[in-house]
N, C-alpha and C positions, 0 to 999 in steps of 0.2 A: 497429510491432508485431512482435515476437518469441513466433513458435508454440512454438518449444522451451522458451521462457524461463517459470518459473510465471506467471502472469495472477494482479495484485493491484489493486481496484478503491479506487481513494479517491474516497471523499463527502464534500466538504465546499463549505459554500457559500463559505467565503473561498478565493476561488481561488489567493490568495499560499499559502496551506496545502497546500489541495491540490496544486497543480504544484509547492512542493517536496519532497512526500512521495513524489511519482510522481518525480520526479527521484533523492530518495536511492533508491527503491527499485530504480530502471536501475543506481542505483553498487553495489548490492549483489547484482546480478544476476539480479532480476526484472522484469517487464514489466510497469511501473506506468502505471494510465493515469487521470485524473482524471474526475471528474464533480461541477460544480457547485449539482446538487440530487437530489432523487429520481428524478423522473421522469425524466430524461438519464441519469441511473446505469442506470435502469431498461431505457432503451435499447441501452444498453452491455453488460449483460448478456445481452441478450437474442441481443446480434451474438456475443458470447465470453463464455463463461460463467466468470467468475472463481474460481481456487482460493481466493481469499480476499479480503474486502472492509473494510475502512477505515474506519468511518464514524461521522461525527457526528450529531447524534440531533437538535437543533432549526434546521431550514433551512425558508425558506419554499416553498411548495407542499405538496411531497411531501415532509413529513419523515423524519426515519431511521429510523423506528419503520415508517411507513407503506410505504417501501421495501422494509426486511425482511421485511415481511408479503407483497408482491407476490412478492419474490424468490423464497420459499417456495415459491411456486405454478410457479415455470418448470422445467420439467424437466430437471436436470443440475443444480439450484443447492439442491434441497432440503436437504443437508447442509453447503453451502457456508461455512467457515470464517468467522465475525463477528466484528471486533473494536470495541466501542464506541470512540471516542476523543473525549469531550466535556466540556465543563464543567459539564454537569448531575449533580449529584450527589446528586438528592434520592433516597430508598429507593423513590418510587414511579416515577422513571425505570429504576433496577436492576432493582425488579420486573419490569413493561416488560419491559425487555433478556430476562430471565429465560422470561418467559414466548413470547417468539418465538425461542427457544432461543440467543441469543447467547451464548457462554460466556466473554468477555472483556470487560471493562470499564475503560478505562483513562481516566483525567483529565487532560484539557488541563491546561499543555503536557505530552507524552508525553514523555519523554526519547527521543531517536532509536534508542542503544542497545536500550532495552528491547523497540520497537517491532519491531526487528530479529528480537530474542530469541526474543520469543512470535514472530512470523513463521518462525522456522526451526523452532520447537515445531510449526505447527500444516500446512505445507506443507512439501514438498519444498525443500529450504536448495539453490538453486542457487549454481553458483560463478560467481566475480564476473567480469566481461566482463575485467577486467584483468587478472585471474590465466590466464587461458588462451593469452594470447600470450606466446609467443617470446621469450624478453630479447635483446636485440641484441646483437652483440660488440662494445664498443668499440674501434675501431683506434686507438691512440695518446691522446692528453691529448684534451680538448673545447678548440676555439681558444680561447675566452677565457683559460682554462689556461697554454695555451701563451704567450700573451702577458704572460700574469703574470710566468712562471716564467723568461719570459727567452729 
């Protein structure tokens, strides 16, 4: 966990999903962290409150809908950035979304870029863990180089 880095919660019950959206999101220098359904998200929230959440809308237990509606109630998370990411596409899931004030809606598969995009729209665009080191000096050729080159 990285305090300085934004907090971005992904919900999704495919775990292959979720850890690697929390992984792209380390590469783009936020502090992504997964939860495989609601009520665990709901946990997770509860320990750090996320500038912004990820989530898929039908998981069993505690769906995404049903999440949002608890999140709502924690204080610090009232405003808390929602982005829908799901294959449900029907108008009465958008309603839904709409009406638990989620203002993103996007459709499996999300293209990575864009997920990024809206991310730097809706939170603090931190900079990426890689960009902030040092570039080393290279002394002379890399040995394999040298071996090449004679």
């Amino acid at each position: 966990m990285q305090a300085n880095r934004p907090y971005v919660l992904v919900v999704d019950d495919q775990p292959d999903a979720a850890d690697s959206m929390a992984v792209l999101l380390a590469l783009w220098g936020y502090d992504g962290a997964a939860g495989y359904d609601g009520a665990a998200a709901l946990v997770a929230a509860r320990i750090r409150r996320p500038e912004a959440v990820l989530l898929d809308v039908e998981m069993p237990g505690m769906g995404g809908f049903g999440f949002v509606a608890n999140l709502r109630e924690l204080r610090g998370c009232e405003r808390t950035a929602v982005v829908t990411v799901s294959g449900h596409t029907t108008e009465a899931c958008l309603a839904r979304a709409r009406e638990l004030g989620i203002g993103r809606y996007l459709f499996k598969p999300a293209a990575p870029g864009r997920v990024r995009a809206l991310l730097g729209r809706l939170v603090e665009t931190p900079e990426p863990p890689h960009a902030r080191a040092e570039p080393r000096p290279r002394k002379g050729k890399h040995p394999a180089e040298r071996c090449i080159a004679g």
